[in-house]
DSSP file (Angstrom, degrees, kcal/mol; ACC not computed):
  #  RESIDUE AA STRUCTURE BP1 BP2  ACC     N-H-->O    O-->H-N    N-H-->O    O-->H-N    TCO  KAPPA ALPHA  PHI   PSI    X-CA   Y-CA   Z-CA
    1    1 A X              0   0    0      0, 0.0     3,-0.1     0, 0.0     2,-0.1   0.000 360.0 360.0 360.0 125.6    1.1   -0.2   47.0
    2    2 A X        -     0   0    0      1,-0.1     0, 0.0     0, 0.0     0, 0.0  -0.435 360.0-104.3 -75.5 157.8   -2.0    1.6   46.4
    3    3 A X        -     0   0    0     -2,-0.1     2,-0.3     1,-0.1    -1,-0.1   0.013  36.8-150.2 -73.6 172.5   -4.9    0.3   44.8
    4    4 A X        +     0   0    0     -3,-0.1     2,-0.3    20,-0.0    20,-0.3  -0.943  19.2 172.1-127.2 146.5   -5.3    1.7   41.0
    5    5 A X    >   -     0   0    0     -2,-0.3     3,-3.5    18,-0.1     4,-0.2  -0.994  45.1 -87.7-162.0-172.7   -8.7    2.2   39.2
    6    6 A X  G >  S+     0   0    0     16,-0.5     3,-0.9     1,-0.3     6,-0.1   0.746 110.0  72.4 -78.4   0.7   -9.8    3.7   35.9
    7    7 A X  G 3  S+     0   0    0      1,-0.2    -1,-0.3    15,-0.2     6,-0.0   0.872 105.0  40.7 -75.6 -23.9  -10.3    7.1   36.9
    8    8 A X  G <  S+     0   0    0     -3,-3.5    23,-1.9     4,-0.1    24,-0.3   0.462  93.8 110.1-109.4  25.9   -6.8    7.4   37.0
    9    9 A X  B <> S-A   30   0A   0     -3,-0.9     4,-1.4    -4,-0.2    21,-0.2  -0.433  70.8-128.6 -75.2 136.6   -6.2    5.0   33.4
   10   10 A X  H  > S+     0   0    0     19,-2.5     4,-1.1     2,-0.2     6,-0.2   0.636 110.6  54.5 -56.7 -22.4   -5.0    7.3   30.6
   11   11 A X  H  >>S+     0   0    0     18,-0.2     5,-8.8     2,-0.2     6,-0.7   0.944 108.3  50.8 -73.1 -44.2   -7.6    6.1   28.4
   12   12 A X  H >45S+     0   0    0      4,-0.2     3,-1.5     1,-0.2    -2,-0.2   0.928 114.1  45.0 -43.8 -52.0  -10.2    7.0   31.0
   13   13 A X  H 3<5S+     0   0    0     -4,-1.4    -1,-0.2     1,-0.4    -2,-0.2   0.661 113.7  41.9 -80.1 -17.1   -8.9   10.3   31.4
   14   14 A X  H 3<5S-     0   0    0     -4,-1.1    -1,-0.4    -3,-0.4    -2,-0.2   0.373 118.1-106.4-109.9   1.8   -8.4   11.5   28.0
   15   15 A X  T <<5S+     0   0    0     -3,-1.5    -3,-0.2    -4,-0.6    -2,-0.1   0.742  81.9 121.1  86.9  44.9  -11.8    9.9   27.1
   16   16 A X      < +     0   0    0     -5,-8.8    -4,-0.2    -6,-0.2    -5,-0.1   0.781  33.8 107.1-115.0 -17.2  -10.5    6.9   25.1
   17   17 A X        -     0   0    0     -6,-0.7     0, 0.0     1,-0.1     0, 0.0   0.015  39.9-174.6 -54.4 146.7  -11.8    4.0   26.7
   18   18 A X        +     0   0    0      2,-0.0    -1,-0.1     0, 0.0     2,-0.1   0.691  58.4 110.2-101.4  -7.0  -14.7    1.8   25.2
   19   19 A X        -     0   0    0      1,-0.1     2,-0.7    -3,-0.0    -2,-0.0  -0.236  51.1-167.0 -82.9 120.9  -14.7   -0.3   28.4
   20   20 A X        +     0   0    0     -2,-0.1     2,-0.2     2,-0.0    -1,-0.1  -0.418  52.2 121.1-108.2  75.8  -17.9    0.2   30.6
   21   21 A X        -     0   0    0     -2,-0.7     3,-0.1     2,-0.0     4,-0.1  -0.620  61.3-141.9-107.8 171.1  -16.1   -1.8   33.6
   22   22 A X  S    S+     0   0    0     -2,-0.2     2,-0.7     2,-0.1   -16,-0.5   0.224  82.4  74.4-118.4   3.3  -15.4   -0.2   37.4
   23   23 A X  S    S-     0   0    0    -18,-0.1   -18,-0.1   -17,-0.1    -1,-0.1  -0.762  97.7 -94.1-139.9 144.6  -12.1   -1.9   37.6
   24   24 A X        -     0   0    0     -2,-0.7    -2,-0.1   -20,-0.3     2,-0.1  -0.025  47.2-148.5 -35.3 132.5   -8.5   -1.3   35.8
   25   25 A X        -     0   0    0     -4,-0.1     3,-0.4   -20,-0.0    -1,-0.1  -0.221  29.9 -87.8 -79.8 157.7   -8.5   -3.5   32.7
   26   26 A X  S    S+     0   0    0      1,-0.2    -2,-0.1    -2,-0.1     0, 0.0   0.722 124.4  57.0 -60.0  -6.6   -5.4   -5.1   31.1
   27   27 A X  S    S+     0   0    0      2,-0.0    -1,-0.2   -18,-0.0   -16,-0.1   0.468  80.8 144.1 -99.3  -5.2   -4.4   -2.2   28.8
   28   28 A X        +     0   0    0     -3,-0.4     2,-0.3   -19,-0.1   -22,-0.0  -0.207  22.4 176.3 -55.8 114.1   -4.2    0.3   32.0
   29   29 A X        -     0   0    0      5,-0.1   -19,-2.5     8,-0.0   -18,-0.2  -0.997  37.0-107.1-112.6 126.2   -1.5    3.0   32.1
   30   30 A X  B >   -A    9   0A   0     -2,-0.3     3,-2.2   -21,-0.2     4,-0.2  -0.317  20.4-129.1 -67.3 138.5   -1.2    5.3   34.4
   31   31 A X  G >  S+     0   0    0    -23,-1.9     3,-3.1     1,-0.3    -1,-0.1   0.746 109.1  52.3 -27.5 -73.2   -2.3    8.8   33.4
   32   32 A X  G 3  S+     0   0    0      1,-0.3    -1,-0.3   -24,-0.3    -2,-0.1   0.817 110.0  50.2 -43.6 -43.4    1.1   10.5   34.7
   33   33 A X  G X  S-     0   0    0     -3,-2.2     3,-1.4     1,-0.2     2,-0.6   0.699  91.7-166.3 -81.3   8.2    3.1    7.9   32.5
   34   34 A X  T <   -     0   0    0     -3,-3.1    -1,-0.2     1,-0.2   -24,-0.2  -0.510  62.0 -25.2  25.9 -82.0    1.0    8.7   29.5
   35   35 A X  T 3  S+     0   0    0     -2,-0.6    -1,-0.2     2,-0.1     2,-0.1  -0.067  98.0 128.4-130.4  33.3    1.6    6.1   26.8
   36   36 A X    <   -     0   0    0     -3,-1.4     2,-0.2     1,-0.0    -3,-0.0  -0.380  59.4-123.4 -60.5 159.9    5.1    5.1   27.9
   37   37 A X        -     0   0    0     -2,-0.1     2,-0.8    -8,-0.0     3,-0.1  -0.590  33.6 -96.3 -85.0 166.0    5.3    1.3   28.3
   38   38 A X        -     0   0    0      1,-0.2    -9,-0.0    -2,-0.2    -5,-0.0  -0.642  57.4 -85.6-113.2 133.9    6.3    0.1   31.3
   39   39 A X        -     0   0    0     -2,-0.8     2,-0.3     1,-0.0    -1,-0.2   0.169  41.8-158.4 -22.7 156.1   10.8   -0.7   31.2
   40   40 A X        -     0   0    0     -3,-0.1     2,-0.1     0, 0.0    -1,-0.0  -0.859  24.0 -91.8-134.9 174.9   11.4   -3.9   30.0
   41   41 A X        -     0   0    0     -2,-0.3     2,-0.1     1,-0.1     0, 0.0  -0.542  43.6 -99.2 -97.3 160.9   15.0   -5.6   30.9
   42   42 A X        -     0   0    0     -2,-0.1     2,-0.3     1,-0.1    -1,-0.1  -0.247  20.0-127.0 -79.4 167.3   17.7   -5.5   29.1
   43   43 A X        -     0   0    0     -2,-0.1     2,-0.4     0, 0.0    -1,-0.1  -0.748  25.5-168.0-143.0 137.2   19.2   -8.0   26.6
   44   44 A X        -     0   0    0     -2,-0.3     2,-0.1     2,-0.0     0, 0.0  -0.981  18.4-134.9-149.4 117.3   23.0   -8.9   27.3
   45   45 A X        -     0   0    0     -2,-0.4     2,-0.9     1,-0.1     0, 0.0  -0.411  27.2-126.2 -75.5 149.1   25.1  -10.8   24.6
   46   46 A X        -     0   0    0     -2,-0.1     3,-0.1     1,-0.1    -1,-0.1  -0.783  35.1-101.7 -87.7 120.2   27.1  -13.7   26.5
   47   47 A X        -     0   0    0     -2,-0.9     3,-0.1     1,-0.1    -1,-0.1  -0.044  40.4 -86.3 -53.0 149.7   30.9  -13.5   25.7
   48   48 A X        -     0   0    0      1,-0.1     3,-0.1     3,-0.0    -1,-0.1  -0.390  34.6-155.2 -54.2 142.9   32.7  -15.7   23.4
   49   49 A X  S    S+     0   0    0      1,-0.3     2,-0.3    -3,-0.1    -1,-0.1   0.885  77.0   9.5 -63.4 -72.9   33.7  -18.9   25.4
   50   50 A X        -     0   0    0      1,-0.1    -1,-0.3    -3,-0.1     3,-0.1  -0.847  53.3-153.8-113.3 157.1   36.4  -19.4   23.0
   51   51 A X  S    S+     0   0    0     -2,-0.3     2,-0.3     1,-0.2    -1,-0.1   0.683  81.2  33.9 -93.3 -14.2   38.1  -18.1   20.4
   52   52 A X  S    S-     0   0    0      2,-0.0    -1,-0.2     0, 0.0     2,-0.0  -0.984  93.4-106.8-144.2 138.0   39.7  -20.9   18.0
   53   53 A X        -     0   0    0     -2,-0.3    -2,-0.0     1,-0.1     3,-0.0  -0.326  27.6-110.9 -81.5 177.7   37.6  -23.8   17.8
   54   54 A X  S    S+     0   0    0      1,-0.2     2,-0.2    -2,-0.0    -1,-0.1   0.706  97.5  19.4 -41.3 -54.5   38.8  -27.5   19.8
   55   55 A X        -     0   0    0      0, 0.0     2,-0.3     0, 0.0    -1,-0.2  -0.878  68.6-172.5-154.1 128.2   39.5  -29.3   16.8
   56   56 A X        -     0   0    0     -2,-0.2     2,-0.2     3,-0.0     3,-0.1  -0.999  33.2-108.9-149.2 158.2   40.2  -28.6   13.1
   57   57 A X        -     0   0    0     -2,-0.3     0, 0.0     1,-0.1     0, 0.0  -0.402  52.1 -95.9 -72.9 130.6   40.5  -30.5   10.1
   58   58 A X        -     0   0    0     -2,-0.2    -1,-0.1     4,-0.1     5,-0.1  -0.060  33.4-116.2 -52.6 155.2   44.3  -30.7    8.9
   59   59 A X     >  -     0   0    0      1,-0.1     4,-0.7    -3,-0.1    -1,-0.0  -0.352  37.4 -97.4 -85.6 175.9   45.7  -28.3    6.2
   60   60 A X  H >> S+     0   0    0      1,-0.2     3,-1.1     2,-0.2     4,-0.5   0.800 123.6  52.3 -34.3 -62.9   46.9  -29.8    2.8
   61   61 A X  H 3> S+     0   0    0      1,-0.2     4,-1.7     2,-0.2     3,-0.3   0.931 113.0  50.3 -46.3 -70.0   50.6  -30.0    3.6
   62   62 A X  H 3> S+     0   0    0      1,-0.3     4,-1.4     2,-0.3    -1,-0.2   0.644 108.2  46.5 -47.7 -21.1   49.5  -32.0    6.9
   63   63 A X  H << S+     0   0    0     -3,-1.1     4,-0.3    -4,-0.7    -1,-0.3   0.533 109.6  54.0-116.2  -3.3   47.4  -34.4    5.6
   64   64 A X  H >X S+     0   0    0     -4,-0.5     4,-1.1    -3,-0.3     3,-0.6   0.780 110.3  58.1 -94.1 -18.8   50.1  -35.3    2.5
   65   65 A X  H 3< S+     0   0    0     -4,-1.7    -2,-0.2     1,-0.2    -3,-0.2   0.938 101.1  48.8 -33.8 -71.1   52.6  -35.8    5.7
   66   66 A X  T 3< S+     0   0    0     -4,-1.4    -1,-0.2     1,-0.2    -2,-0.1   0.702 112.5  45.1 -61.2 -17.4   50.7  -38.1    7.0
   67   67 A X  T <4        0   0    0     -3,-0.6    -2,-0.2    -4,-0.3    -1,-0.2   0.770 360.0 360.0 -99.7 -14.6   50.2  -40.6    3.3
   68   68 A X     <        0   0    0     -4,-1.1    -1,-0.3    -3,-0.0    -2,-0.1   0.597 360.0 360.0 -72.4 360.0   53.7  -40.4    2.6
Protein backbone atom coordinates (compact mmCIF):
# COMPACT_ATOMS: atom_id res chain seq x y z
CA UNK A 1 0.00 0.00 0.00
CA UNK A 2 1.56 3.23 -0.76
CA UNK A 3 2.36 5.75 1.64
CA UNK A 4 -0.25 8.81 1.49
CA UNK A 5 0.66 12.47 2.39
CA UNK A 6 -1.04 15.84 2.17
CA UNK A 7 -0.12 16.80 -1.13
CA UNK A 8 -2.34 14.42 -2.37
CA UNK A 9 -5.42 15.37 0.68
CA UNK A 10 -8.36 17.08 -0.98
CA UNK A 11 -8.26 19.77 1.39
CA UNK A 12 -4.56 20.29 0.48
CA UNK A 13 -5.26 20.40 -3.04
CA UNK A 14 -8.15 22.53 -3.33
CA UNK A 15 -6.55 24.90 -0.71
CA UNK A 16 -8.75 24.12 2.33
CA UNK A 17 -6.62 22.95 4.90
CA UNK A 18 -5.73 25.08 8.05
CA UNK A 19 -3.24 22.34 9.20
CA UNK A 20 0.54 23.43 8.94
CA UNK A 21 1.63 19.59 9.47
CA UNK A 22 3.90 17.35 6.80
CA UNK A 23 1.88 14.34 7.50
CA UNK A 24 -1.89 13.15 6.46
CA UNK A 25 -4.10 14.25 9.38
CA UNK A 26 -7.29 12.37 10.52
CA UNK A 27 -9.79 14.18 8.13
CA UNK A 28 -7.58 13.02 4.93
CA UNK A 29 -9.46 12.13 1.72
CA UNK A 30 -8.00 11.32 -1.08
CA UNK A 31 -8.13 13.97 -3.89
CA UNK A 32 -9.46 11.49 -6.57
CA UNK A 33 -12.41 10.42 -4.11
CA UNK A 34 -13.25 14.03 -3.55
CA UNK A 35 -15.56 14.27 -0.55
CA UNK A 36 -17.01 10.83 -0.75
CA UNK A 37 -16.77 8.98 2.60
CA UNK A 38 -15.15 6.01 2.59
CA UNK A 39 -18.16 2.62 2.20
CA UNK A 40 -19.39 1.74 5.35
CA UNK A 41 -21.00 -1.94 5.82
CA UNK A 42 -24.17 -2.65 5.45
CA UNK A 43 -26.99 -3.09 8.10
CA UNK A 44 -28.94 -6.52 7.75
CA UNK A 45 -32.34 -7.08 9.76
CA UNK A 46 -32.16 -10.74 11.39
CA UNK A 47 -35.27 -12.84 10.42
CA UNK A 48 -38.11 -13.43 12.62
CA UNK A 49 -37.19 -16.62 14.85
CA UNK A 50 -40.72 -17.19 15.24
CA UNK A 51 -43.83 -16.34 14.28
CA UNK A 52 -46.67 -17.01 17.09
CA UNK A 53 -45.32 -16.46 20.40
CA UNK A 54 -44.49 -19.97 23.03
CA UNK A 55 -47.09 -19.26 25.34
CA UNK A 56 -50.37 -17.20 25.49
CA UNK A 57 -52.71 -16.33 27.99
CA UNK A 58 -56.15 -18.24 27.49
CA UNK A 59 -59.20 -16.72 25.65
CA UNK A 60 -62.45 -16.10 27.64
CA UNK A 61 -64.31 -19.19 26.70
CA UNK A 62 -61.08 -21.24 27.88
CA UNK A 63 -60.54 -19.81 31.09
CA UNK A 64 -64.65 -20.19 32.02
CA UNK A 65 -63.89 -24.02 30.98
CA UNK A 66 -61.58 -24.38 33.24
CA UNK A 67 -63.89 -22.72 36.73
CA UNK A 68 -66.79 -24.61 35.82
Amino acid sequence: MPKVSCEQCFFRVNLLCALAVDEPCSTFRPHEAQLKPPPQLRFVFRAERRTRAAWAFPSAQEQAALHV
